[in-house]
C-alpha positions as CSV (number, residue, x, y, z in Angstrom):
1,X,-35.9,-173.5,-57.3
2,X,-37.2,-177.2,-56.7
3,X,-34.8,-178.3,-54.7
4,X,-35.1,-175.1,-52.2
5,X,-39.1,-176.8,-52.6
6,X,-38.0,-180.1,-51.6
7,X,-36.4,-179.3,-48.9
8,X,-39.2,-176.9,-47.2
9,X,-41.2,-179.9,-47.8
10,X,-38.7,-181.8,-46.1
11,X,-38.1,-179.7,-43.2
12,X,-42.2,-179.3,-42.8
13,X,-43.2,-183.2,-43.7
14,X,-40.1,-185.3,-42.5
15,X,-41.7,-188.3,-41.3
16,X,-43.3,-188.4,-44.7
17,X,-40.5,-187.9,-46.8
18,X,-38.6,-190.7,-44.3
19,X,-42.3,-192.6,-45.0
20,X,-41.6,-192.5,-48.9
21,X,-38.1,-193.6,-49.1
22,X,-38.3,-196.6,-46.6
23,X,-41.4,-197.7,-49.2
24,X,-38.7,-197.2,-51.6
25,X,-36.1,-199.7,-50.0
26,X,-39.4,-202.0,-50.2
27,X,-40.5,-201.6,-53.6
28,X,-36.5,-202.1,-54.5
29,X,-36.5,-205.4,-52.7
30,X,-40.1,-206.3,-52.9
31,X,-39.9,-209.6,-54.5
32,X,-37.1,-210.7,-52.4
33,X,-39.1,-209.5,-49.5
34,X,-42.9,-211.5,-51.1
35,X,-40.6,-214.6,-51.5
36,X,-38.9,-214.9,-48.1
37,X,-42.7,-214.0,-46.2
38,X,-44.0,-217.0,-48.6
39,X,-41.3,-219.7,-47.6
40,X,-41.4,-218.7,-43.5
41,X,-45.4,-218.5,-43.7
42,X,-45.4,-221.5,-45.2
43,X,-43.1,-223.4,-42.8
44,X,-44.9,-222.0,-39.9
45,X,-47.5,-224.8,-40.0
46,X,-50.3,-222.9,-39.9
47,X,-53.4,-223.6,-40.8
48,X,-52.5,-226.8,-39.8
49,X,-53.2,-229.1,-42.2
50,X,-52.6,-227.2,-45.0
51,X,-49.9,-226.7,-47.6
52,X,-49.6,-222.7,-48.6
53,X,-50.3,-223.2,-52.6
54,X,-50.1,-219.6,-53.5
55,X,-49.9,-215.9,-52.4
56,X,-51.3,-213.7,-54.9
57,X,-50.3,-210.1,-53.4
58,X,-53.0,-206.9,-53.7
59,X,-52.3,-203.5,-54.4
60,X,-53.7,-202.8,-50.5
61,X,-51.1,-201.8,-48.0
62,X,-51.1,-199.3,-44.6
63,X,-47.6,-198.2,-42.7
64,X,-47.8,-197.4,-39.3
65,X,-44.7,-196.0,-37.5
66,X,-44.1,-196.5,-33.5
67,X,-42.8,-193.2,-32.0
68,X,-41.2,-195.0,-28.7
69,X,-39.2,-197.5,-30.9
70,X,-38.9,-195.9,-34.6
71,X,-40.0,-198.9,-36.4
72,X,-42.1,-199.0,-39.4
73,X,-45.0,-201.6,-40.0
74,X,-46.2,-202.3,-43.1
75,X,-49.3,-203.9,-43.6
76,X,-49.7,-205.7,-47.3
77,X,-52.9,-207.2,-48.8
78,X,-52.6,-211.0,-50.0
79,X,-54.4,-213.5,-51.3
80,X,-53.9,-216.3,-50.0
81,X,-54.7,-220.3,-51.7
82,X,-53.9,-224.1,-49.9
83,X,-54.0,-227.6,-50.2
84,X,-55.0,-230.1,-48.3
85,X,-52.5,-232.1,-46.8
86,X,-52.3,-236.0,-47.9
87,X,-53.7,-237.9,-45.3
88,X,-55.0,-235.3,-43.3
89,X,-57.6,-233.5,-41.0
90,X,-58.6,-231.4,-43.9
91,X,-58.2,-233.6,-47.2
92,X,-61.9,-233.8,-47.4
93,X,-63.4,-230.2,-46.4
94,X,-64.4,-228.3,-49.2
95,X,-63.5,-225.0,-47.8
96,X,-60.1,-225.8,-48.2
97,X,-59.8,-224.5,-51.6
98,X,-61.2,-221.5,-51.1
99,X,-58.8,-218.0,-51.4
100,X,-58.7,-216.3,-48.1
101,X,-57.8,-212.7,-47.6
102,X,-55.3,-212.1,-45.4
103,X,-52.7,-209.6,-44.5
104,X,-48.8,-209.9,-44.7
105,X,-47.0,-208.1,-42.0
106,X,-43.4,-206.7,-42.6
107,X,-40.9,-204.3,-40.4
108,X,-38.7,-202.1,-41.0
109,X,-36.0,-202.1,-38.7
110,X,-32.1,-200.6,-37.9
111,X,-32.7,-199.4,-41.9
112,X,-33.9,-202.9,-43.0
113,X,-37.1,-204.7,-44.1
114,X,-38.0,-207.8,-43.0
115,X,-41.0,-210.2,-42.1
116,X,-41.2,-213.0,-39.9
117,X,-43.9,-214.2,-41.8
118,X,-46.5,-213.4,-39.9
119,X,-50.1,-213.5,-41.6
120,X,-53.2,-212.1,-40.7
121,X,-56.4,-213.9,-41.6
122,X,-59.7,-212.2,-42.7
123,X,-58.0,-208.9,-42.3
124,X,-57.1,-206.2,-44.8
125,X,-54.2,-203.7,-44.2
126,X,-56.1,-200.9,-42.9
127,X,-58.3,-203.5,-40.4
128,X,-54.4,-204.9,-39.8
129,X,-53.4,-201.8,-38.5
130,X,-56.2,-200.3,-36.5
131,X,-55.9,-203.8,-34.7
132,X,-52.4,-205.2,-34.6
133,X,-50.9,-201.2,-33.9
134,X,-52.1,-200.5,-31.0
135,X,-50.9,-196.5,-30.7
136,X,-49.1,-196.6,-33.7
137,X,-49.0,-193.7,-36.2
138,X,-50.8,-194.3,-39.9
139,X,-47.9,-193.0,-41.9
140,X,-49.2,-193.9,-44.9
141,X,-52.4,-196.1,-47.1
142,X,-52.9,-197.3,-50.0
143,X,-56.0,-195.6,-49.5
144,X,-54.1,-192.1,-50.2
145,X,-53.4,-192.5,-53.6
């Protein structure tokens, strides 16, 4: 009887059911996934000046889905702390130690997460994604659950 269930829900709610096992293949490879954004973020250079110290990663997160292309964006909460860099334009500002909320950005493409380590500052996911997804479909919030 429950499987005859799932699959009504299935046939009536695909895109979610699609939604809930690509955030699957994330959770599966999450810290893979944190740990590769970290180490291209933090060779992007930016802020310049700074040194990425830490990302301490919230429980905050929006998927939108582009119907013309099929790719998922995922929209994840951090927390982000730097350093000053020795000898630099920023060693002695004081704001420089302060966390900043950001958002991490990831896709899902050809069955495959990824992030380029793109970071959005002074936005959380859902702000992310009403900005950055232009058109997009909200798939699915943190906010939801």
């Amino acid at each position: 009887m429950f499987g005859l269930v799932k699959k009504i829900v299935s046939a009536v709610f695909p895109a979610t059911n699609r939604a809930a096992r690509i955030l699957q293949v994330f959770e599966k490879h999450r810290q893979e996934l944190r740990d590769d954004f970290f180490a291209l973020a933090a060779a992007s250079g930016k802020p310049r000046g700074l040194r990425w110290k830490a990302c301490d990663w919230l429980d905050t997160f929006t998927m939108v889905l582009d119907a013309d292309t099929g790719m998922h964006t995922l929209f994840c909460g951090v927390n982000l702390s730097f350093e000053a860099v020795e000898g630099g334009d920023m060693e002695d500002v004081d704001a420089v130690s302060m966390v900043r909320d950001a958002t991490a950005v990831f896709h899902h493409h050809n069955n495959r997460w990824g992030s380029g380590g793109r970071v959005l500052f002074n936005m959380d996911p859902q702000t992310a994604a009403r900005v950055m997804a232009n058109g997009q479909t909200l798939v699915r919030s943190s906010t939801e659950i």
